[in-house]
C-alpha angles and dihedrals in degrees: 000000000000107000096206091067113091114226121278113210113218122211125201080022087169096047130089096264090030103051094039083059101049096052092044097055086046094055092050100054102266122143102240131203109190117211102214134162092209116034084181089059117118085238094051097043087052089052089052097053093051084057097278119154103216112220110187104215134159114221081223096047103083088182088055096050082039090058094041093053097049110123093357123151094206147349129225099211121210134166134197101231102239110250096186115092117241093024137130109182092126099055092048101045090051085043095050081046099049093046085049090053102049092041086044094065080244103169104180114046113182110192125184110204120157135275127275102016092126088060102038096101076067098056112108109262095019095123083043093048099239092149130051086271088180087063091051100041091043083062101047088052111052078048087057086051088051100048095039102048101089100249116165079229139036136164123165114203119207124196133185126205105341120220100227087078087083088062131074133280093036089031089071090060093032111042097352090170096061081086089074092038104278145116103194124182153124089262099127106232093251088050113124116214120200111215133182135176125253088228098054083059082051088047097046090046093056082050088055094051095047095054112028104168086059108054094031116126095013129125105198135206109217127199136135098197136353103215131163121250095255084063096046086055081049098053101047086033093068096031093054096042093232129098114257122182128201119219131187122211136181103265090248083065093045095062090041090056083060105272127158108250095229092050093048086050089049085060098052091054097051087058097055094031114349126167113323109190116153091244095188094048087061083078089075084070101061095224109131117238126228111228114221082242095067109030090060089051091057092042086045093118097051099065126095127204139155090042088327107307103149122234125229116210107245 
């Protein structure tokens, strides 16, 4: 590792973006702590064994994240969104972070946030309700927090639909019938999604942390490709050798067919709004993007289908 990089501390280290991040500032030579709950876990271990520190910390726990942070260069900042309704563990997660951080003499904070919450008092049916108005205002502001706190450094990251939700174990809550060779939704067939890689937010926060002048101050829509889902069956359809259909359903079919509500509703609201990143103007910032294509070539092996027999590419 180069000595002369402070330590970045990495949150949600076992987690898609987490742990993205964390593989792509080891490889290229950072220091990482890895905030974990369970340093015996299989992900932690893994971590560990790439060059990872484990840190065992509690998001409610401000001592913990106190203790993690000590002596650290920078933070990558990730949250869990909060299901239940009436909770608030999110906001104040990214809140406890964010006051460890800044106590902690942190001077380069990384958050990654989603895509379009500086826009959603725009989307049709905010003032009515219509959206899940807690799960976009929880993110702004821990955004605001961020921004706000007085950090040397700061970058948000904001990406829209990642692609790791057409993989198990997020696949079964996500598209649970693509197992039987089927992406089923409420996504009307025009309607354009807008998709990115976890390891291209990994990729972007190392980015961040290397230089640091330049990204300072930005908050940052990230997306490879908007397709619609008939081109998303196509495309994992001939990576992964196997026919896969896209069908799209009312939403009140798509609960009975066994959706999550709020994922249905999610729906709804990418075909009225849906993520907006300038996908072309992300080439200003020299960080390679994975093409759906290719990501699902390299995950091939990951994905279940026909009561979870895995397919192999041809």
């Amino acid at each position: 590792m180069n000595a002369a990089r402070g330590a970045i501390l990495v949150a949600g280290a076992t987690g898609h973006q987490g742990g993205a991040a964390a593989r792509e500032l080891l490889a290229h030579g950072w220091p990482v702590r890895a905030l974990v709950r369970d340093p015996m876990s299989a992900a932690a271990q893994g971590l560990a064994r790439q060059g990872a520190e484990l840190v065992q910390g509690d998001w409610d726990d401000l001592a913990s994240l106190e203790r993690a942070v000590a002596g650290a260069h920078g933070v990558f900042s990730v949250q869990l969104p909060t299901l239940q309704q009436g909770e608030d563990g999110e906001r104040r997660h990214g809140f406890n972070l964010v006051k460890a951080a800044r106590h902690g003499g942190v001077r380069h904070f990384v958050h990654t946030s989603v895509c379009e919450t500086d826009r959603r008092t725009q989307f049709p049916g905010w003032a009515e309700g219509r959206w899940t108005t807690k799960y976009w205002n929880d993110k702004w502001d821990i955004e605001e927090a961020v921004r706000h706190a007085g950090f040397e450094c700061w970058t948000v990251l904001k990406p829209a639909l990642m692609m790791h939700n057409f993989v198990p174990p997020t696949a079964a809550f996500m598209f649970p019938h693509l197992k039987h060779g089927q992406l089923l939704s409420a996504i009307l067939p025009g309607t354009r999604v807008q998709l990115i890689a976890a390891d291209d937010v990994g990729a972007f926060a190392r980015a961040a942390f290397e230089s640091p002048d330049r990204f300072h101050g930005h908050n940052i829509d990230l997306a490879a490709q908007a397709l619609t889902l008939g081109e998303i069956a196509a495309t994992l359809g001939h990576a992964l050798g196997r026919t896969i259909e896209a069908v799209s359903v009312s939403p009140e079919e798509a609960l009975a067919a066994g959706l999550f509500p709020g994922w249905v509703r999610s729906q709804q609201w990418t075909n009225v709004w849906g993520y907006r990143a300038d996908i072309a103007a992300l080439a200003q910032w020299g960080v390679p993007l994975t093409r759906f294509e290719n990501w699902v070539k390299r995950r091939a092996a990951e994905f279940a289908v026909d009561g979870g027999h895995t397919i192999s590419l041809r």
